[in-house]
Structures are given as structure tokens and as C-alpha cells.
C-alpha positions, -999 to 999 in steps of 0.1 A, spaced: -666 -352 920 -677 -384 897 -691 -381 869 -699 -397 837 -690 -382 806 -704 -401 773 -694 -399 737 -712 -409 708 -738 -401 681 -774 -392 679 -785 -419 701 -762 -407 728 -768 -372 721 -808 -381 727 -824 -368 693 -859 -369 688 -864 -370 725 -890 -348 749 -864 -324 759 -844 -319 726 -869 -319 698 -887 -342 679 -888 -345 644 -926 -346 638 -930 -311 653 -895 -296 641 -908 -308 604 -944 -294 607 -927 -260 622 -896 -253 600 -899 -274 570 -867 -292 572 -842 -270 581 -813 -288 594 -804 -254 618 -838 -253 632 -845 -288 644 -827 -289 680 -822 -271 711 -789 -266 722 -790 -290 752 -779 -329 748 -809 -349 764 -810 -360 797 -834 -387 792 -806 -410 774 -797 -444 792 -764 -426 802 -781 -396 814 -799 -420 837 -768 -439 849 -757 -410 862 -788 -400 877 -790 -436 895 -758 -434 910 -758 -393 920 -732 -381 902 -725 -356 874 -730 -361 836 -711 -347 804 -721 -355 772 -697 -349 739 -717 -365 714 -722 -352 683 -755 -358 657 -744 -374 628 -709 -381 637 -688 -411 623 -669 -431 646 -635 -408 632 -655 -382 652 -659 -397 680 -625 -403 686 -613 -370 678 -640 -356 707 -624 -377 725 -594 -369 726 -602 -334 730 -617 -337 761 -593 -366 780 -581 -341 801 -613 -339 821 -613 -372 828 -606 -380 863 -595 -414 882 -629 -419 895 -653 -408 866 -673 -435 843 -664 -430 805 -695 -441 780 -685 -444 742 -714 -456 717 -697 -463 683 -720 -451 651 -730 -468 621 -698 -483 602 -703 -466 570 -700 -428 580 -666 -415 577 -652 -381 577 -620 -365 563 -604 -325 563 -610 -308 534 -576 -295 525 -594 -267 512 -615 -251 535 -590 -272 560 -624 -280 585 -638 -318 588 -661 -330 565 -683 -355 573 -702 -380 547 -732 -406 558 -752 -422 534 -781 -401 543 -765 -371 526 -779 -352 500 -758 -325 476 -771 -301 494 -755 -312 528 -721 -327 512 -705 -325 480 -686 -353 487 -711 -379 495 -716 -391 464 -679 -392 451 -672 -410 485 -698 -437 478 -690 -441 446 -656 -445 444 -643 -454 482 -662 -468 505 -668 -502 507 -681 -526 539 -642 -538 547 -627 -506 545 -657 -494 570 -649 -526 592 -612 -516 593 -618 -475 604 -644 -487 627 -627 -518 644 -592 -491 644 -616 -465 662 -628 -488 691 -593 -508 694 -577 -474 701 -604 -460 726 -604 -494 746 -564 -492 747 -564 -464 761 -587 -468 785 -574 -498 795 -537 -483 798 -548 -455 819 -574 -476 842 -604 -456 830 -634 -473 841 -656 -478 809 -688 -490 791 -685 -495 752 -715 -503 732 -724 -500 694 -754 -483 679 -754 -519 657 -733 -555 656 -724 -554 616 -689 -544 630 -682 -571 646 -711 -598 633 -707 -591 595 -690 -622 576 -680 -600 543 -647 -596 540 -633 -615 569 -595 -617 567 -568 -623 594 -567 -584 599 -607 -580 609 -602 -612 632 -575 -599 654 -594 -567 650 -621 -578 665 -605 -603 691 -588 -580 704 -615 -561 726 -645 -583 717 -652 -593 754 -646 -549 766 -683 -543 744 -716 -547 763 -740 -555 739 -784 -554 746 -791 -593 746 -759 -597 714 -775 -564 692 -771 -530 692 -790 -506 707 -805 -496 681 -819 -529 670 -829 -537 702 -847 -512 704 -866 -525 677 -868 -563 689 -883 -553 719 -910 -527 697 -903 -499 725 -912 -468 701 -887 -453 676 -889 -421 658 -891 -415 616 -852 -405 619 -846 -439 636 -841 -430 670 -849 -450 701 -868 -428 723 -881 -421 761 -895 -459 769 -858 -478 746 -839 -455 768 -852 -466 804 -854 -501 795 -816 -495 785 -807 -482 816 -821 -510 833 -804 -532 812 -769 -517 818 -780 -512 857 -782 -550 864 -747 -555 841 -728 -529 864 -736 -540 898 
């Protein structure tokens, strides 16, 4: 059977919605602790969740909270083998400046956004420090998408590729002959909400976000109806 199967961050994976947990009550309950604030069930009041509502087929969603867009492609790949001829792949790229790496130490992924404190990464702050910078972000980011949309494309994977926000492909730092056929080369494969990310407009159109940034219940219909008309 059809199905859609999404990949993607937070805003994919539907934090801070009705059915996972909002952050209000998780913060008044447990105080912040990271391991309390979720259920373990991805939303299925998310914009792709609805999709596949609308058109009556099945939904799988590999997102991961917090993820960089390293992450995403990883999950991807780990789960391309359930992806059928007739199923509807949904990738929402993350912030640009999230980026993980394997700790040849511990040898597992490590992952480092600048919301991290010493208590979630040691590396954060040697990372922001010393390495990251907005054109090396641009670079992963751009690599991440150009890959995923390849593939698709190669293997006839029917597809909808959005970003959480534009500064990976709007951004004018840095702009060199690499970034540009970067960005040329998929620029017309990413459905944008009215030219912004979801994420922002969410926020032009004031539908109600929560205190970890989150577009919620009302952001999420209205982006389904917005991809609804796009896909007929």
C-alpha cells in the first residue's frame, strides 16, 4: 500500500503538539528534564500527517528532535529500503547551523545546536568557537539536500522538499561560485510557504507557536492546505 513516510526535525516530528507533549505542562511537571518531556509517538497532527490522512493512505515518520540536516540524511538512508514505487517521500531540512559528527571515542553521533548547554554537549562550545561559521553551514546543508533530491530524482521517488527556514538558500554571506551551483542545482525541487520557511511562516501569518519555537495545531492545518492546493 501508499504511504508517506517523512523525515525531518522537530517540526516534522510534531513537538509541542496536543498528542506529543507540550512544553508548558512538561516544564511545570518535570522541571526540565530532557527524558521526561515526550511521549514516544511522532504527532499525527503535522501537515504531513495530514497529507496522508487526505489522501487515505499510510504514514511513517523518521524524524528525529533536534537533528541536523547530517541526521537527516543518515535516517534516510537507513530506511530507503521501505520505500516503495508508489509511496510519497517528505524531507524538511533543519536549521543550517546544527551539525553532528562520531565521536571517535565513544564511536556514537554527536550532535551540536546552538541551543546546547555543557550539560547536553561538551562539544558545543569548542564547535562554535573554533568551526562553525554561516558558509561552511551553507555548504553541509546545500550538500545534504543536493544528495537527497539526486537520489530521488534517479530513482523516480515522488517527493516534497521544504526547509524549516530560507537562510540556506536566501543568505547573501559568503556567496561564491560553489553556493551558486549549489543552490541552482535543485532550487526549483523545494516548495517553499509563500518564499519562507515553515517556520517563519508560521509566524507571518501569527497562527500560534510554542516557547521552544514550534508551529502548532492551527500552522500545521493551514500547512496542509497550503501543500494540498500545490499537489493537485
Amino acid at each position: 500500500m501508499s504511504k508517506i513516510i517523512a523525515f525531518g526535525d522537530s517540526f516534522t516530528w510534531g513537538s509541542d503538539m496536543n498528542d506529543t507533549f507540550r512544553f508548558e505542562e512538561y516544564y511545570k511537571i518535570y522541571k526540565y528534564h530532557p527524558t521526561c518531556r515526550y511521549s514516544n509517538s511522532y504527532s499525527r497532527s503535522t501537515w504531513q500527517a495530514l497529507l496522508a490522512k487526505h489522501l487515505k493512505i499510510d504514514y511513517a515518520c523518521y524524524a528525529t528532535e533536534g537533528c541536523s540536516n547530517q541526521t537527516i540524511v543518515r535516517t534516510f538512508f537507513e530506511h530507503v529500503h521501505e520505500i516503495d514505487s508508489t509511496d510519497i517521500v517528505i524531507i524538511n531540512f533543519t536549521w543550517r547551523d546544527r551539525y553532528d559528527f562520531l565521536d571517535s571515542v565513544t564511536h556514537k553521533w554527536e550532535n551540536v545546536r546552538p541551543t546546547c548547554t555543557k550539560d547536553t554537549s561538551k562539544f558545543a562550545e569548542m564547535y562554535y568557537k573554533h568551526i562553525h561559521n554561516s558558509y561552511w553551514d551553507n555548504i553541509e546543508s546545500l550538500k545534504a539536500i543536493n544528495l537527497l533530491i539526486g537520489y530521488m530524482k534517479t530513482h523516480n521517488i515522488e517527493y516534497i522538499v521544504t526547509c524549516i527556514d530560507e537562510m540556506i538558500y536566501y543568505d547573501d554571506i559568503h556567496v561564491t561560485p560553489t553556493i551558486t551551483a549549489m543552490r541552482h542545482a535543485y532550487e526549483n525541487d523545494i516548495t517553499w510557504f509563500n518564499d519562507v520557511g515553515f517556520h517563519q511562516w508560521s509566524k507571518d501569518n501569527k497562527y500560534p507557536i510554542s516557547e521552544m519555537w514550534h508551529p502548532l495545531e492551527e500552522a500545521h492545518q493551514e500547512a496542509f492546505n497550503y501543500i494540498k492546493r500545490i499537489i493537485k
